[in-house]
C-alpha positions in Angstrom: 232.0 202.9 82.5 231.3 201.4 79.0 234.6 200.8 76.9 233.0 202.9 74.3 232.5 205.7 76.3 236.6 205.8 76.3 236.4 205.6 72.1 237.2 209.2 70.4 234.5 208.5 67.6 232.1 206.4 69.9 228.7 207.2 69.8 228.4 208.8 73.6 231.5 210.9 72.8 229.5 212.4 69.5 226.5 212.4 71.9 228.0 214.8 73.9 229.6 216.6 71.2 226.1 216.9 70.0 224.7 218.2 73.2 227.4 221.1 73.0 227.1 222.0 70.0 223.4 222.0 69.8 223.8 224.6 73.2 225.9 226.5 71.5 223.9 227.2 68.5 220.6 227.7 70.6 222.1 230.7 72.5 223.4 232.1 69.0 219.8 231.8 67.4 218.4 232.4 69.8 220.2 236.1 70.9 219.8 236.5 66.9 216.3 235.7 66.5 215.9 238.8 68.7 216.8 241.0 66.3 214.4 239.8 63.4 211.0 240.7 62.1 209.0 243.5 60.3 210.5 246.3 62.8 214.2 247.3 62.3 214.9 247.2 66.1 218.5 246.5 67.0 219.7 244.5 69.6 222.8 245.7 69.7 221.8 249.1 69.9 219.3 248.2 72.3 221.8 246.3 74.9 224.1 249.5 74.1 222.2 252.0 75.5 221.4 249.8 78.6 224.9 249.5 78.8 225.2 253.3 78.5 222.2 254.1 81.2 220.4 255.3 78.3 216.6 254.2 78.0 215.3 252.7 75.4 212.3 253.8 73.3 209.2 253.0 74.1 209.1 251.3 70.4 212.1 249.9 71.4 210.9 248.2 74.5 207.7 247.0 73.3 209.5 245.2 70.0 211.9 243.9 72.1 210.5 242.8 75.6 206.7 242.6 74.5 206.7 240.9 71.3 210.1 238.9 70.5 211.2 238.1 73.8 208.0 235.8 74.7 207.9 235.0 71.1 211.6 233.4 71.5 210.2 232.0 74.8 207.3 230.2 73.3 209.4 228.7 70.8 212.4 227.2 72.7 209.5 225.5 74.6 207.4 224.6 71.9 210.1 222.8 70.0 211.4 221.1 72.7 208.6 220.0 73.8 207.4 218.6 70.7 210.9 217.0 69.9 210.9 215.2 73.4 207.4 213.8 72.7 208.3 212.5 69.3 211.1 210.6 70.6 209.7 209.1 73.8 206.6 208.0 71.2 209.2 206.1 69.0 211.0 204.4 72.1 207.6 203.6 73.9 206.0 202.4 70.0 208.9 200.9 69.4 208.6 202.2 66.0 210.5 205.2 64.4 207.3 206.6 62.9 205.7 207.2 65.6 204.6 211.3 66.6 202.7 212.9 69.6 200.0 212.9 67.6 199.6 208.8 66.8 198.5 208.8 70.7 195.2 211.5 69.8 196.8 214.3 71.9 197.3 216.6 68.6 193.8 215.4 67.6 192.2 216.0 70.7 194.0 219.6 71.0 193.1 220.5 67.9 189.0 219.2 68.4 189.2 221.3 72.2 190.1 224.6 70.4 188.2 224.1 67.0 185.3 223.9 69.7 186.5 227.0 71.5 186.5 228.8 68.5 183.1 228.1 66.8 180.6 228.2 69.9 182.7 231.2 72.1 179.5 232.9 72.0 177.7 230.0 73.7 179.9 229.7 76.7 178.5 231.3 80.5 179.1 234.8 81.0 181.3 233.5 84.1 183.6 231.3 81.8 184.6 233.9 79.3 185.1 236.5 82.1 187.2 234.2 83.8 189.7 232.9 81.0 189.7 236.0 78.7 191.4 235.9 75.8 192.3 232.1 76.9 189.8 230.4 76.2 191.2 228.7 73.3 194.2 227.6 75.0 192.5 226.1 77.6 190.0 224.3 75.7 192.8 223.2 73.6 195.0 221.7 76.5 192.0 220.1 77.9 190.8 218.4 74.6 194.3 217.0 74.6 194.2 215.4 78.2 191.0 214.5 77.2 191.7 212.2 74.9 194.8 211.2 76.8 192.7 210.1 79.5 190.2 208.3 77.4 192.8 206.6 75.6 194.5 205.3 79.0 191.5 204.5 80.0 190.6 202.1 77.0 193.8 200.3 76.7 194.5 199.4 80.2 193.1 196.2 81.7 194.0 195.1 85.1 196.6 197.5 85.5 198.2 196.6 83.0 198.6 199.1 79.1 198.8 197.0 75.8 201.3 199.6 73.5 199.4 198.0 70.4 195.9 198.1 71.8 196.9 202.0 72.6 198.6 202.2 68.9 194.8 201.6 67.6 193.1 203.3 69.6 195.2 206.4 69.1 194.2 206.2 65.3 190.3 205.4 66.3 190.3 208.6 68.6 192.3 210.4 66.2 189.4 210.1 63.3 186.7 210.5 65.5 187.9 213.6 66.3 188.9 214.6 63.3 185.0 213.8 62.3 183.7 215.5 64.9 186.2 218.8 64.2 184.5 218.7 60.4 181.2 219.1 61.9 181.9 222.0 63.4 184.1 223.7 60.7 181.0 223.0 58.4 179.1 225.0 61.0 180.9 227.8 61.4 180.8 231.3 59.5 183.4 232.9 57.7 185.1 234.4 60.4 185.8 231.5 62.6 186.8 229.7 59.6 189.5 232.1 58.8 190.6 231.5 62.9 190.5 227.7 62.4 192.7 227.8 59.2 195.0 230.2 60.8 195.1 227.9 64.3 195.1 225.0 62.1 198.6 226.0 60.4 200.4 227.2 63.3 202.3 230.2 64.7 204.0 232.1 67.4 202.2 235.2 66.4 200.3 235.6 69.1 202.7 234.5 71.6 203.0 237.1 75.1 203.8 236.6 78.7 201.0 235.1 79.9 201.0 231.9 77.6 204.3 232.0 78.4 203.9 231.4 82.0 200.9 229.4 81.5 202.2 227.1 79.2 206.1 227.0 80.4 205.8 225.5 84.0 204.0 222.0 82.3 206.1 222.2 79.4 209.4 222.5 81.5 208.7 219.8 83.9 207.6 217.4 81.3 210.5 218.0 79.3 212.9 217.2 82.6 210.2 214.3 83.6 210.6 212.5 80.0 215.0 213.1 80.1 214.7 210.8 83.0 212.9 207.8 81.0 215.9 207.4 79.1 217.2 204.1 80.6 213.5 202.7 80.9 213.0 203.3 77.3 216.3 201.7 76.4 214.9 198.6 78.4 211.4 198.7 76.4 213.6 198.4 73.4 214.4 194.8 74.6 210.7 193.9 75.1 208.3 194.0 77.6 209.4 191.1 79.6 213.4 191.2 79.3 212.6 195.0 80.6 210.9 193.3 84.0 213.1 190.8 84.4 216.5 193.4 84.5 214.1 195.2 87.6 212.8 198.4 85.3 209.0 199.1 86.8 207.5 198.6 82.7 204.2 199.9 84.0 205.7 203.2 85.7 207.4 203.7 82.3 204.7 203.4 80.0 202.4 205.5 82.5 205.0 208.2 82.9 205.6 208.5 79.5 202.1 208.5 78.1 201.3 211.6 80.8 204.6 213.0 80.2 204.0 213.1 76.3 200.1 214.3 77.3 201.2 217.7 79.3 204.0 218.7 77.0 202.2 218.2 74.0 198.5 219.3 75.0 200.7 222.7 76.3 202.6 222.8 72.9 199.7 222.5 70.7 197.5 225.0 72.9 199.9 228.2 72.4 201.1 227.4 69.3 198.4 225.5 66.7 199.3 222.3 64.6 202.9 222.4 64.3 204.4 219.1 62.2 206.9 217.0 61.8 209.2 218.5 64.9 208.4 215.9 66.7 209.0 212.5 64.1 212.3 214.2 62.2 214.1 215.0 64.8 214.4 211.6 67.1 215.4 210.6 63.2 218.6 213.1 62.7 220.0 212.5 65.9 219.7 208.7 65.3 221.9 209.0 62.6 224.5 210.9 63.9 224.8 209.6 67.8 222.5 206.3 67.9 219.7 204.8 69.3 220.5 205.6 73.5 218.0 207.1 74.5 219.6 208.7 77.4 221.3 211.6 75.4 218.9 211.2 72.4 215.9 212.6 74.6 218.1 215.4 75.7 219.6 216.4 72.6 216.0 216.2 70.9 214.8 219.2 73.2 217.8 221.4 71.8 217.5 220.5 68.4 213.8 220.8 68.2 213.5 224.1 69.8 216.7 225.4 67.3 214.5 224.3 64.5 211.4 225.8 65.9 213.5 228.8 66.1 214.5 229.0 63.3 211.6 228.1 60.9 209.8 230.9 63.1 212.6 233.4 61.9 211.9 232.1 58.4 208.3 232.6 58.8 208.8 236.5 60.2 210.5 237.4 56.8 210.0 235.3 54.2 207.3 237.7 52.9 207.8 240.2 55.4 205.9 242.6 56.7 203.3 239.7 56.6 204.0 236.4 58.1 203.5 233.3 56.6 202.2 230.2 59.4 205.0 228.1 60.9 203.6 225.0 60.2 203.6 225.5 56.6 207.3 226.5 57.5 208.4 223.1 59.0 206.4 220.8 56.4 208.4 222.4 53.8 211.5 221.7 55.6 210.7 218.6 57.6 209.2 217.0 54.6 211.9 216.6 52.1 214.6 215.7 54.9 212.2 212.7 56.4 211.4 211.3 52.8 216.1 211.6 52.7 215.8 209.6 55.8 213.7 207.0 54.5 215.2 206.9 50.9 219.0 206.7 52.6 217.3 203.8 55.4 216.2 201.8 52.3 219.4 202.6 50.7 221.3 201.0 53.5 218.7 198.0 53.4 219.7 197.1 49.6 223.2 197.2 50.4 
């Protein structure tokens, strides 16, 4: 074991300080989180007459277990999964401005269910019967593989995936599909353009069960997938070729990361909307305060990016309350002015 790992104020000891605290204040939000939003429905009350035998309203049990409780769901996972993408981008870029969405994943998601949404009435009878009230999730995740796929697909050559040559083609596929999504908002009517702004922003509103168990299972196993990439992305930090040459499979990494980053984030994006700056602000804050290491930063981004997801959907539930303003607008307004502090105190540091 590293000397420093011995060191009261060493980064791995406020690493894992970091990891407990973060757990700690999950579970609080989280249990609170519970008891916010338009309808005065206690929890404590609620858990009291369970406690008690008692039933609980049928008011009371729809609030509770039919809209919060999956609502909380959606955004533990959401956050998380978005925070775990941003920081395996940055190790795998190599550069700390790097986002899900620099790869065409977001762009690609977003292009899948902007398609959904304006020519629904166009898909087989068989389709819409057989994804329901899905169909924009699902045409959402599979935009985002999409792109994934055609991405991988351009910037590998003999086996072998150039970072840069994936860096611009990210952008490339990102405007075209950016291009391609204004053609079809300029086609649609009123109606669908109201959806598309709405999906555009972001929210948990319409989270229930079944997105929940749709999207968790990929979420979950990408999020424990990428926590194991920690050491390989430590290596990539070195370069490419001090990485082979101390036995880490480079290849294995970059494809397992790129995949990874594909299935948590297409899931992400397909529940939830555009949802920013989770997923570049938070690898940032916990670089300050425990380090580069990737092995507990990738861990600890998961708990803090679904505590801020959590939170900024609490905010969004009462802010104006009984309407509900979009999340995303939420977490610019918050992720903005603490990422442009990050970059003021970096270049602070640089003068000095």
């Amino acid at each position: 074991m590293a000397l420093a790992d011995h060191l009261p104020d060493s980064r791995a000891t406020r690493a894992r300080h970091m990891h407990l605290w973060l757990s700690v204040a999950l579970i609080v939000v989280g249990i609170f989180s519970l008891t916010v939003g338009a309808t005065e429905v206690s929890l404590g009350s609620a858990l009291w007459k369970v406690v008690q035998g008692e039933a609980l309203t049928r008011m009371e049990a729809i609030v509770l277990w039919d809209i919060r409780a999956p609502r909380l769901a959606l955004g533990l996972m959401v956050g998380a999964a978005l925070a775990m993408s941003g920081a395996v981008m940055q190790g795998l870029f190599r550069n700390p401005l790097a986002d899900p969405g620099l790869v065409g994943v977001s762009a690609g998601a977003g292009l899948g269910a902007i398609t959904a949404i304006v020519l629904a009435g166009l898909a087989p009878m068989w389709l819409a019967l057989a994804v329901g009230d899905q169909l924009v999730p699902v045409a959402a995740f599979l935009g985002g593989w999409a792109s994934t796929l055609l991405l991988y697909r351009v910037s590998t050559r003999r086996g072998r995936t150039s970072v840069a040559t994936m860096l611009l083609a990210g952008i490339a596929l990102g405007a075209l599909a950016g291009a391609l999504s204004g053609v079809l908002v300029y086609i649609s009517d009123d109606r669908q353009l109201r959806d598309l702004t709405f999906w555009g922003l972001g929210s948990l509103g319409g989270a229930n069960w079944t997105k929940v168990l749709t999207a968790g299972p990929i979420i979950m196993v990408s999020v424990v997938v990428a926590a194991s990439l920690g050491r390989g992305l430590n290596g990539l930090a070195l370069g490419e070729a001090t990485a082979a040459h101390i036995g880490l499979n480079v290849q294995w990494i970059k494809n397992t990361a790129i995949l990874t980053v594909a299935a948590a984030t297409g899931a992400a994006v397909a529940v939830s909307g555009g949802i920013g700056f989770i997923g570049i602000v938070v690898p940032h804050l916990l670089r300050l305060g425990t380090g580069p290491d990737h092995r507990p930063l990738l861990i600890n981004a998961s708990l803090l990016g679904a505590l801020l997801l959590v939170l900024a959907d609490m905010i969004a539930r009462v802010i104006i309350a009984p309407a509900e303003l979009p999340i995303g607008i939420v977490t610019a307004v918050l992720g903005a002015p603490v990422f442009l502090w990050i970059l003021l105190r970096q270049h602070a540091m640089v003068d000095l």
